[in-house]
C-alpha positions as CSV (number, residue, x, y, z in Angstrom):
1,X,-4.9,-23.5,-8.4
2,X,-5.2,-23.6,-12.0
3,X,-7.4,-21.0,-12.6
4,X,-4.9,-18.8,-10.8
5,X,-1.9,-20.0,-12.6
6,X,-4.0,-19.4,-15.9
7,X,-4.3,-15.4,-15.2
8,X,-0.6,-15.6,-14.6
9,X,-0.4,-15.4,-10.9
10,X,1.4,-17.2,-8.2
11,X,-0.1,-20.1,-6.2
12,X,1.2,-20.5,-2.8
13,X,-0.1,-22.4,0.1
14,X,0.2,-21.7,3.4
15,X,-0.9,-22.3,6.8
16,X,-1.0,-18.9,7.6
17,X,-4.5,-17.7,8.7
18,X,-6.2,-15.2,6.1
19,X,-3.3,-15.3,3.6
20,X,-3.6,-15.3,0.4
21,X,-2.8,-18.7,-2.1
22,X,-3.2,-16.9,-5.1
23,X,-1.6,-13.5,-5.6
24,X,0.1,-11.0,-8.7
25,X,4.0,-11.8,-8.6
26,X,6.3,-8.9,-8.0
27,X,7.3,-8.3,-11.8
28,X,3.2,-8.3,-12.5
29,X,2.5,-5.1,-15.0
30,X,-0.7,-4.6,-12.2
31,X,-0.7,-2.4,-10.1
32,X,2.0,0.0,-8.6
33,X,5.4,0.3,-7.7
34,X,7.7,2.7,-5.7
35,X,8.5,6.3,-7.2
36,X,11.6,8.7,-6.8
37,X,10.5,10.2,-3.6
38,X,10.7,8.3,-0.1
39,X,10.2,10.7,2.6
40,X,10.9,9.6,6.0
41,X,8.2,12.0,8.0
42,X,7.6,13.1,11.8
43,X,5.3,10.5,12.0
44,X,6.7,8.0,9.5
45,X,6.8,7.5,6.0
46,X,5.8,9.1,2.5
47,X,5.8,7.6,-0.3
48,X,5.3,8.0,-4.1
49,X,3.9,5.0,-6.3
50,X,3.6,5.0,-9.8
51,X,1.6,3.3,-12.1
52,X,3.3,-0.3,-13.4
53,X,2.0,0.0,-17.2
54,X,-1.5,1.1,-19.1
55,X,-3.0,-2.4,-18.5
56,X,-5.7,-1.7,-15.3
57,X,-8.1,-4.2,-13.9
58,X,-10.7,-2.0,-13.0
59,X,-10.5,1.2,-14.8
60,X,-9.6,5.2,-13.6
61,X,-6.7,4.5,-12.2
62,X,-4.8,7.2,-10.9
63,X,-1.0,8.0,-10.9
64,X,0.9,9.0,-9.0
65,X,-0.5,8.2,-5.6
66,X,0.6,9.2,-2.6
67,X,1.1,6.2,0.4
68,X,1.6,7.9,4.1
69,X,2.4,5.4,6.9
70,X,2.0,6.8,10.5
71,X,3.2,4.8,13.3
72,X,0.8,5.8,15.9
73,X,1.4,3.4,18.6
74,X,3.1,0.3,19.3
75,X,0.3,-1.6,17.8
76,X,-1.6,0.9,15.9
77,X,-0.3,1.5,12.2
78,X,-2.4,4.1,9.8
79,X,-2.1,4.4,6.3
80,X,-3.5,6.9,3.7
81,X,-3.7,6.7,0.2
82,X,-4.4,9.6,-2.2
83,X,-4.1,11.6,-5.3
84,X,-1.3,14.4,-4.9
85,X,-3.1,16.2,-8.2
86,X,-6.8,16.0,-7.4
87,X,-8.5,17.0,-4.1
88,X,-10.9,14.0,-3.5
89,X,-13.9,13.0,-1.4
90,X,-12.2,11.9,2.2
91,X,-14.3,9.9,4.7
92,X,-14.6,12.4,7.7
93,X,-12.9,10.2,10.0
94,X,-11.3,11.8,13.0
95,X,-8.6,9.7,14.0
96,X,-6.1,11.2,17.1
97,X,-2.3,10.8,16.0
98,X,0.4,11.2,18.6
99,X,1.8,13.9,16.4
100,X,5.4,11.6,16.2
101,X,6.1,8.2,15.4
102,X,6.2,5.5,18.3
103,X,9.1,4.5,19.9
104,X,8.7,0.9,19.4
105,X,6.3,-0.9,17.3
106,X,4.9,-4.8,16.8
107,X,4.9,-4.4,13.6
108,X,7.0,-4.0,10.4
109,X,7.0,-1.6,7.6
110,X,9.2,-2.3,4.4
111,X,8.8,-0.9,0.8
């Protein structure tokens, strides 16, 4: 707990199974946050995230990036992440997308 406090994090514990204690707070200058452009797609949602500031924990960082959400099924959720600039290595994964979002879902999406 103090360790994480230390790097200027927030320490919460929970019961909750997998969940993180020790996590960046929402005003961290890590990591990214939402751009202009939301797009609500076919399939489900595009959006643009910027880069917070220059700091970067592990170096090459790129920005903007591109987040698309596809609700696939009622319990199936994808999510791609990529550079809208650069053409990049893509693991050939073939994965078969009803074309249109699902009607209902289990699960939640906010941004």
């Amino acid at each position: 707990q103090e360790a994480c406090k230390a790097r200027g994090c927030t320490w919460c514990a929970t019961d909750v199974a997998n969940a993180p204690w020790c996590f960046f707070p929402e005003d961290s200058p890590y990591g990214y946050s939402l751009g202009g452009n939301t797009e609500k797609t076919a399939k489900g949602w595009r959006v643009t995230l910027n880069k917070r500031q220059a700091l970067s924990l592990f170096g090459n960082d790129i920005s903007p990036v591109v987040l698309e959400v596809e609700f696939q099924t009622r319990d199936r959720l994808r999510f791609r992440l990529y550079d809208p600039n650069r053409q990049r290595f893509e693991v050939p994964l073939k994965i078969d997308s009803p074309g249109v979002a699902a009607d209902e879902a289990s699960y939640d999406v906010e941004f």
